[in-house]
C-alpha positions in Angstrom: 0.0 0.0 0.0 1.5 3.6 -0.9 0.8 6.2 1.8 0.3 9.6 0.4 0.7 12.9 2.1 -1.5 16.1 0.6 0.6 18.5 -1.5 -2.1 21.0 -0.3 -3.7 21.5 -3.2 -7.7 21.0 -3.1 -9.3 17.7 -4.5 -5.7 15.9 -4.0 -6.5 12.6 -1.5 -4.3 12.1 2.0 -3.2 8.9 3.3 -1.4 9.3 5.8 1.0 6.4 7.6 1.1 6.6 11.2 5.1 7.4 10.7 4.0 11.2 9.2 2.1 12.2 11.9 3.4 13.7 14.8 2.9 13.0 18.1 3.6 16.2 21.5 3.1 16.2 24.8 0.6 19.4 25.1 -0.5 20.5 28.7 -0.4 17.5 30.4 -1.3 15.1 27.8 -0.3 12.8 24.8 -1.7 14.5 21.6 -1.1 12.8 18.1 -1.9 14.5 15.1 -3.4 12.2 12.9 -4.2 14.7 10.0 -3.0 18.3 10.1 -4.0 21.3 8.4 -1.8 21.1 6.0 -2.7 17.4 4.6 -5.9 18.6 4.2 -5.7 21.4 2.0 -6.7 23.3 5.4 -10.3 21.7 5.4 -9.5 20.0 8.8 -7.2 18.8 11.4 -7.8 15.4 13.7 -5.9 15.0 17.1 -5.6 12.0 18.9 -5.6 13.2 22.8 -5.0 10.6 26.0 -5.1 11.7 29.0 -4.9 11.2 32.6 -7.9 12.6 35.2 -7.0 16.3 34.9 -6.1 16.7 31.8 -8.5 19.9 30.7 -8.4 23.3 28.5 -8.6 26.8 29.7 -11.9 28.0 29.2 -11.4 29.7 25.5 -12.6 30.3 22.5 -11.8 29.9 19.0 -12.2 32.7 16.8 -12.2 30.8 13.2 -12.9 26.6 14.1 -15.8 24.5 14.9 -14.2 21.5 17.4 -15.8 18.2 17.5 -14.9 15.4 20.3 -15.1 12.3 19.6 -14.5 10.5 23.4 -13.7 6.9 22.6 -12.6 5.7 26.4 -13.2 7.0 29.5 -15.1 10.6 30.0 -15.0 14.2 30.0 -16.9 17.2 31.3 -17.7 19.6 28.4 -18.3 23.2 29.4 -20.1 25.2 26.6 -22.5 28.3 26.8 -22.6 28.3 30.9 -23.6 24.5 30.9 -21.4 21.5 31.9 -22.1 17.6 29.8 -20.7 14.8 30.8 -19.5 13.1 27.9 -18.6 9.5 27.9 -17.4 6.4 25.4 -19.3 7.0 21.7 -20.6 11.2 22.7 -19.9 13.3 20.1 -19.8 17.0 21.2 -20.1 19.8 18.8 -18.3 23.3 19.5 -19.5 26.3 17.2 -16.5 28.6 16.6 -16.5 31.6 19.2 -18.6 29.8 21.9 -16.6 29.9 24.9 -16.2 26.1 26.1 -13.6 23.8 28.3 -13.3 20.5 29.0 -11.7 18.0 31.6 -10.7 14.4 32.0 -13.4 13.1 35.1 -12.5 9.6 34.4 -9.0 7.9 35.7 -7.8 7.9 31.9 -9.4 9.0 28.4 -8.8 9.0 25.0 -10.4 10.9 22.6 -10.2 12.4 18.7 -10.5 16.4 18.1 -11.8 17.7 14.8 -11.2 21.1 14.0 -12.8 22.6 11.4 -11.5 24.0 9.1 -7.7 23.4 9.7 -5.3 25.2 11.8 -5.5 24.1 15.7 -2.9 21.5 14.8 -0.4 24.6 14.5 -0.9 25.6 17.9 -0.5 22.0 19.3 2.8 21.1 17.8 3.9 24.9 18.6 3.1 24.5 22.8 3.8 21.0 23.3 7.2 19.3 23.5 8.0 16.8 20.6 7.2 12.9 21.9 9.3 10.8 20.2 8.7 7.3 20.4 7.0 6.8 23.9 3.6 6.8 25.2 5.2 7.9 29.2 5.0 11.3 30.0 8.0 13.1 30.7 8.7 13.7 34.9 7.5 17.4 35.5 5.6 18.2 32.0 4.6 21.6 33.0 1.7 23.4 32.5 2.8 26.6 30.1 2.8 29.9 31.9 -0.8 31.3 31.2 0.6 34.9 29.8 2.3 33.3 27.4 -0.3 30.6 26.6 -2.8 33.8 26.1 -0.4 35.3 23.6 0.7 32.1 21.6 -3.1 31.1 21.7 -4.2 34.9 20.1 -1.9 34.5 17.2 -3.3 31.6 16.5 -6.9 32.5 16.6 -7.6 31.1 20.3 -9.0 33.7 22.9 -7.8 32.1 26.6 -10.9 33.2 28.5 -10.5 31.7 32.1 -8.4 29.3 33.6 -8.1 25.2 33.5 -11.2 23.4 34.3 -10.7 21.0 37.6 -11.9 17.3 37.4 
């Protein structure tokens, strides 16, 4: 089987081997990113996210994406428009660009997929986390970023950091 990686270029296919995609630790987490932005002629971007109970977001919105979970193992708390969801194994939860939302990891471990429509959140991950190469342990003392300069990283890229980490 040939594995193909988008040129970028609208209508052209991506099939991407598991050996193109890149994998960070980002805030706490292991985040894969299974189809970036730039495979996808900037239609969308899918990350791969497991966590441990804690893992969350800032309370934020995003200025130019829809986000879409997917939770495939263990469960979240979703906070969107003033409401919290628990979402567990098969929810789907569906994120209008510039709602404020957040989320958490309630259970002792979860895994879930992010969609981010269209493409571009993917640049933000691999610019704040720190390159995983290899293993699926966390590093000792994976800090959280500094929130000042989370704020400012997450402007340029469209993010507006609204509030502070949710707690399980």
């Amino acid at each position: 089987m040939t594995f193909q990686k988008n040129d970028g270029a609208p209508g052209t296919p991506a099939i991407l081997a598991s050996q193109v995609q890149q994998a960070v630790w980002f805030m706490g987490a292991l985040v894969r990113v299974r189809a970036s932005g730039e495979n996808t002629a900037g239609c969308l971007d899918v990350l791969e996210h497991k966590g441990e109970r804690g893992y969350s977001s800032p309370l934020h919105r995003h200025l130019a994406e829809e986000e879409t979970f997917f939770v495939l193992d263990g469960e979240l708390r979703v906070e969107v428009g003033g409401e919290a969801h628990a979402a567990g194994p098969g929810a789907v939860a569906f994120l209008p660009r510039q709602l404020p939302h957040a989320f958490v990891v309630t259970s002792p471990q979860a895994w879930f997929l992010t969609v981010h429509t269209p493409g571009g959140f993917d640049r933000f991950t691999l610019a704040v986390g720190t390159p995983a190469t290899g293993t699926t342990t966390m590093p000792p003392e994976e800090p959280w970023p500094d929130q000042a300069a989370l704020a400012a990283m997450a402007k340029s890229y469209g993010i507006e950091i609204l509030g502070p980490p949710l707690a399980p």
